[in-house]
C-alpha positions in Angstrom: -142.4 -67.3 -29.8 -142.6 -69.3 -32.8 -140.8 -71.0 -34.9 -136.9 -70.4 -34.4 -133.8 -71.8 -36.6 -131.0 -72.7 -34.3 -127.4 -74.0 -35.8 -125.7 -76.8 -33.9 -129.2 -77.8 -32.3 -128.2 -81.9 -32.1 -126.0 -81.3 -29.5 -124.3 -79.2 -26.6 -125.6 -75.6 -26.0 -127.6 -75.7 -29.3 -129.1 -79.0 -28.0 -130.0 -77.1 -24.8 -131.6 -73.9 -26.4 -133.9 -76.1 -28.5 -135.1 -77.9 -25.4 -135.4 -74.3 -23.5 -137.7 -73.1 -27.1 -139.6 -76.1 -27.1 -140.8 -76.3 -23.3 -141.2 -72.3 -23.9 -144.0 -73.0 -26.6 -141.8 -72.5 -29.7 -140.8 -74.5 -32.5 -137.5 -75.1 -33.1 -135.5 -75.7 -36.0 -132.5 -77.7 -36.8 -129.3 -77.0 -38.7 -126.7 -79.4 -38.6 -125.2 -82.7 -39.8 -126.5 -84.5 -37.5 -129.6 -85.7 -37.0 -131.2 -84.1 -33.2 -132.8 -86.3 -30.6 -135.4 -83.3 -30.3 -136.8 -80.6 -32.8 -139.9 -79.6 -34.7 -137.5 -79.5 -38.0 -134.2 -80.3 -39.4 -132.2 -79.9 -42.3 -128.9 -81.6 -42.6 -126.0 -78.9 -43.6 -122.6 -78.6 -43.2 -122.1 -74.7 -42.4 -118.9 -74.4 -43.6 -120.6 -74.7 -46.7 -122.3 -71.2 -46.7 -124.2 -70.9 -49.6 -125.8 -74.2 -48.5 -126.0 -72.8 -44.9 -128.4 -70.4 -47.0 -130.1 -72.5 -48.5 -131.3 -74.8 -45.4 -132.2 -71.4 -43.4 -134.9 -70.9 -46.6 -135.9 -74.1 -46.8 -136.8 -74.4 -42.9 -138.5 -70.7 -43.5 -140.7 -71.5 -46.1 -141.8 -75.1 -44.3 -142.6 -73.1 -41.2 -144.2 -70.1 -42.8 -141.8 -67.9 -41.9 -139.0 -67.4 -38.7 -139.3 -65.3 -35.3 -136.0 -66.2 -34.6 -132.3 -67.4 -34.8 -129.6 -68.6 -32.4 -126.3 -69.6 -34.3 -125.2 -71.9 -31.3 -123.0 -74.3 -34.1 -119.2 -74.0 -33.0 -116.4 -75.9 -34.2 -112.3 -75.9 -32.7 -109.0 -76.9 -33.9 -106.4 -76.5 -30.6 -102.8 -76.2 -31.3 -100.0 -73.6 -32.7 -100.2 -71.4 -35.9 -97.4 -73.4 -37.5 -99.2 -76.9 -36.0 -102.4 -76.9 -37.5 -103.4 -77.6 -41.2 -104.7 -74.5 -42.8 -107.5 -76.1 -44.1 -108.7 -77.2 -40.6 -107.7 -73.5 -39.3 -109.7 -72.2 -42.6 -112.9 -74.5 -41.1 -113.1 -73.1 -37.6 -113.2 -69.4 -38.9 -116.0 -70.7 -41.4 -118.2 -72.5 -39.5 -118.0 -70.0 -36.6 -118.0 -66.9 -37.8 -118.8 -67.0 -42.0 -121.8 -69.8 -40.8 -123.4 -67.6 -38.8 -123.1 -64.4 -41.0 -124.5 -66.6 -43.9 -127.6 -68.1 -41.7 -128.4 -64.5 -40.4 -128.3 -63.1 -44.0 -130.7 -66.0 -45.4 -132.6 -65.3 -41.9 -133.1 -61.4 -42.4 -136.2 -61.1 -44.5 -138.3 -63.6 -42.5 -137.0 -61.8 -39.3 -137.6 -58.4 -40.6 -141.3 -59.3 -41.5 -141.7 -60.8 -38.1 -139.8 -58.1 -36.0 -137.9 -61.3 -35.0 -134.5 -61.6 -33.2 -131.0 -62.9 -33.5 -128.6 -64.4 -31.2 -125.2 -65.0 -32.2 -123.1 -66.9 -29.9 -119.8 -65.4 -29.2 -117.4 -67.0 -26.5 -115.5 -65.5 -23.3 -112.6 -66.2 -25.8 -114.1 -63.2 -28.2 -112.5 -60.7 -26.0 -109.7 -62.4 -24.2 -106.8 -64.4 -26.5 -104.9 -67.7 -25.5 -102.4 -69.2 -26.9 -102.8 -72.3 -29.3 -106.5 -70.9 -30.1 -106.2 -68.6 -33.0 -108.5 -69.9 -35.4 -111.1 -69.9 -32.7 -110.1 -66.6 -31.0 -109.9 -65.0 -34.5 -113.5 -66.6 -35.1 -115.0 -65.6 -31.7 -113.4 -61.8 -32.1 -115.2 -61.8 -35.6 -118.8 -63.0 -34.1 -118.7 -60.1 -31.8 -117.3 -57.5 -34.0 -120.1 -58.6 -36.8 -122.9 -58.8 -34.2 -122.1 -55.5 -33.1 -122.3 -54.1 -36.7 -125.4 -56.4 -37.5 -127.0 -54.3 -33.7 -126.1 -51.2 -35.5 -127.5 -52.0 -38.8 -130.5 -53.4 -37.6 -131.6 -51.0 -34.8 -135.6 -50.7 -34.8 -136.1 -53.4 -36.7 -134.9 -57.1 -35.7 -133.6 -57.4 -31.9 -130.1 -58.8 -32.3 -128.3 -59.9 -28.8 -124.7 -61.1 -28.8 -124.5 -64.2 -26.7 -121.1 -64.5 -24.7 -120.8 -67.9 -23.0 -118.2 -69.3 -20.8 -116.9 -72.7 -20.9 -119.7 -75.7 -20.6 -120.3 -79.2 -19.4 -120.4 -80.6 -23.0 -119.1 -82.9 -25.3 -117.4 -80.0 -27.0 -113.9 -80.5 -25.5 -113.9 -84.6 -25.7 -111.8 -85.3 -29.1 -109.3 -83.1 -27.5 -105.6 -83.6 -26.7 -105.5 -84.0 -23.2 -103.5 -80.8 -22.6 -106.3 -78.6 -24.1 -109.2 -80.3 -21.9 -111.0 -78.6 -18.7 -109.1 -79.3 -16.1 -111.1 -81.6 -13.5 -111.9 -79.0 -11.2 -113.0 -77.0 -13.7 -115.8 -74.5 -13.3 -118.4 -75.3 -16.2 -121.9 -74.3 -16.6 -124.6 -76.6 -17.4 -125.5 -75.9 -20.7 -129.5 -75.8 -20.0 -128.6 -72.5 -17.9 -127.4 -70.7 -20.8 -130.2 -71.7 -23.0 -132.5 -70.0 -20.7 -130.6 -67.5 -21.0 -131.5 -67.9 -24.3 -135.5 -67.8 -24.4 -135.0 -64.9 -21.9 -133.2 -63.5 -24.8 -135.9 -64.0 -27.5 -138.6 -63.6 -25.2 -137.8 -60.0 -24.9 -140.9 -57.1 -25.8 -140.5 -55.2 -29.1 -138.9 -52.3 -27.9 -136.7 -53.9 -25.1 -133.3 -54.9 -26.4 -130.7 -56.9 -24.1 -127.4 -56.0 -26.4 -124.7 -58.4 -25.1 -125.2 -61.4 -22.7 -122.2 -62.6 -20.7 -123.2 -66.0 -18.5 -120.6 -67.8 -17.1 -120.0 -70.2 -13.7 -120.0 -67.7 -11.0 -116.4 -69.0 -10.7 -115.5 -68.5 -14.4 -111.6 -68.4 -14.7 -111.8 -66.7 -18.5 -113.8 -63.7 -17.3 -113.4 -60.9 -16.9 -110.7 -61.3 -19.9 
């Protein structure tokens, strides 16, 4: 494993799987506006920006000599009804989550291609199961899996692509919430570090062994099976 561009990497799950990368012997690589407390790069971008999202994937490329791998962990949410939320908030969440990651992965291709790298795109137990008051991120997490799924397809023998379907976490994710849209106390969460070693598992993978779709989840995961 070498050097590997992960989205959302100062905090949360994409905090986690740039831990998991490093103490696998990989370098990893930041995008994000925030600074990380832990990475081997970082280039500060706002993915809902995507031809900047582009243009830090290149950038981190050509410092590192190439990729051999991405995870597009950054994920953004805007609770509330159709009619509630501003449409440019609603317009950020699909961006971020589903046109970031397609614009990372495209600027990602031809150092992943040369490498016989792979991708993980994160998806969310909410990709295949709708709630109400979540459309932007339903309609974003329905998109991730329906575009990995065409990006498995497209890329078949060439870059190892697995879709990543996480259930909800112990992160700082649901904090500037509404109350009524927060985990419940007795929530069943994952720790975040499991999934990322889920992750590596992921990346870690030999050249001609694919795992397609990932689904990890608390063993008592309300959201699954949707």
């Amino acid at each position: 494993m070498e050097t590997i561009a992960v989205t959302g990497g100062a905090s949360g799950l994409g905090a986690a799987v740039v831990r998991a990368v490093r103490k696998a012997g990989g370098r990893a690589a930041v995008l994000d506006m925030a600074e990380p407390a832990e990475c081997d790069d970082f280039v500060a971008v706002d993915l809902s920006d995507t031809r900047a999202a582009e243009r830090a994937v290149r950038e981190i490329a050509g410092r590192s000599g190439g990729l051999s791998g991405v995870v597009t962990a950054a994920g953004t949410d805007r609770c509330g009804t159709l009619s509630d939320v501003d449409g440019a908030e609603w317009d950020r969440v699909v961006t971020v989550n589903l046109l970031g990651t397609a614009a990372v992965v495209r600027a990602a291709l031809p150092y992943l291609l040369e490498s016989r790298g792979r991708i993980v795109t994160v998806a969310s137990t909410l990709g295949f199961s709708a709630v109400s008051d979540a459309t932007a991120y339903c309609a974003s997490k329905f998109g991730v899996v329906g575009f990995t799924r065409a990006l498995t397809a497209e890329l078949t023998g060439r870059v190892g692509v697995t879709l990543l379907v996480p259930g909800g976490m112990r992160t700082k994710f649901f904090d500037d919430r509404e109350d009524r849209y927060k985990p419940p106390s007795d929530a069943r969460l994952n720790d975040p570090d499991d999934v990322a070693a889920a992750v590596v598992f992921a990346l870690s993978q030999p050249g001609n062994c694919e795992l397609r779709e990932l689904v990890v989840t608390h063993a008592e995961e309300g959201s699954w099976p949707p």
